[in-house]
Steps between C-alpha positions, in 0.01 A plus 500: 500500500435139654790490731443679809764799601622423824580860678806407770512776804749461745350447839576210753244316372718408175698273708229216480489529157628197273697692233539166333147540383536873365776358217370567137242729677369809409670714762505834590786626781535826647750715634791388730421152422762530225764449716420122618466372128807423430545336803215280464544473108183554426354840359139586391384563210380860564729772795354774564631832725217738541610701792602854357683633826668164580633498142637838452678479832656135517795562295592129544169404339644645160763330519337119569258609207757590241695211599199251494382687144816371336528145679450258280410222716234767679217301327228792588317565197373843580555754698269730591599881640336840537615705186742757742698681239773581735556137619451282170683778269837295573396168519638219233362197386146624535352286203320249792345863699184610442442881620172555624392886602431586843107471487526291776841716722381426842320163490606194670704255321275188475224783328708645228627150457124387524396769268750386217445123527147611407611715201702210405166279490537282826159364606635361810720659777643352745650679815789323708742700763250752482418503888336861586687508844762720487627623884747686665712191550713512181597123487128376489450707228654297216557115376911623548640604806849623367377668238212718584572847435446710815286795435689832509368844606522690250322250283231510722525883515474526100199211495282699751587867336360357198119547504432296210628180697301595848247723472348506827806460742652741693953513439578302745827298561288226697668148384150404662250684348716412205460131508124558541441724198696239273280207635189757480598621134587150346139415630327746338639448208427106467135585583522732184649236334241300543228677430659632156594133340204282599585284270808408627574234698734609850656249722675578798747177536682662785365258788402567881839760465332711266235772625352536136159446574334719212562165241403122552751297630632230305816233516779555253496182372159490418477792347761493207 
């Protein structure tokens, strides 16, 4: 593949980026992204949702899917979802889904999305709104201020009784200790990344915003 697959996060950082410049890009969006596209009429080419607890408990999320699913000026060409019988087994208008297992159930986003743009045959990545810097201060968290999802309990009850997702944490209902673990875990993983696809080419376009130091640094412009 000779275009490079452009993997959008949603941190602060995304507000210095020129969206102009992503149109006709490969794209890759994740998660509650969705709900600004329409808005800014423009979608990506790839949306992805990869978060197994946020998905079976948003009930509004499977709503905004079927509904973008069968919108016809939704111009998303795939979309890309955990293969969780008892969510998709009602959905309609799935010809544009792909189903993928759940290999990768616990991951960040930006690696399962990482992990597929490779299996797609992407030779470049590039990161953007992928900032590392999640803290107790909801607001900073995300490019949106209205639309960031607060964190519920028993979400984060379910994520830290799950031993496949943190293995060496004690339950704890800590938004703190939290925030550090997801900034600690995403981490990790790049550095895996990295070391498993040397012969891919990373680029963290987030600017001074981003903390995604494990990739060189690189302007968005330049890079496409």
């Amino acid at each position: 593949m000779n275009e490079p697959l452009i993997i959008i996060g949603n941190g602060p950082s995304l507000n210095t980026i020129d969206f102009s410049l992503l149109v006709n890009k490969h794209t890759f969006g994740l998660k509650y992204a969705y709900k600004l596209y329409k808005t800014m009429k423009w979608y990506p080419k790839y949306w992805g949702w990869f978060d197994k607890c946020q998905m079976l408990n948003d009930t509004q999320f499977k709503i905004d899917l079927q509904d973008m699913l069968c919108d016809k000026d939704c111009t998303i060409e795939r979309f890309i979802l955990f293969n969780e019988v008892n969510f998709n087994k009602d959905l309609k208008c799935t010809d544009r889904v792909i189903f993928i297992d759940q290999h990768f159930a616990g991951c960040p986003s930006p690696i399962v999305a990482t992990e597929i743009g490779v299996a797609f045959g992407y030779k470049k990545i590039i990161y953007i709104g992928i900032d590392s810097s999640y803290n107790i201060n909801e607001k900073d968290n995300m490019f949106w201020n209205t639309l960031n999802p607060i964190v519920d309990t028993l979400c984060i009850e379910k994520v830290y009784n799950d031993s496949s997702y943190l293995k060496d944490m004690t339950k704890t209902n800590n938004i703190n200790e939290f925030y550090a673990f997801i900034n600690k875990n995403q981490n990790e993983h790049f550095e895996h990344i990295k070391d498993k696809y040397k012969h891919i080419d990373f680029v963290n376009c987030g600017g001074s915003l981003s903390k995604l130091d494990i990739f060189r640094r690189g302007e968005l412009k330049n890079e496409l």
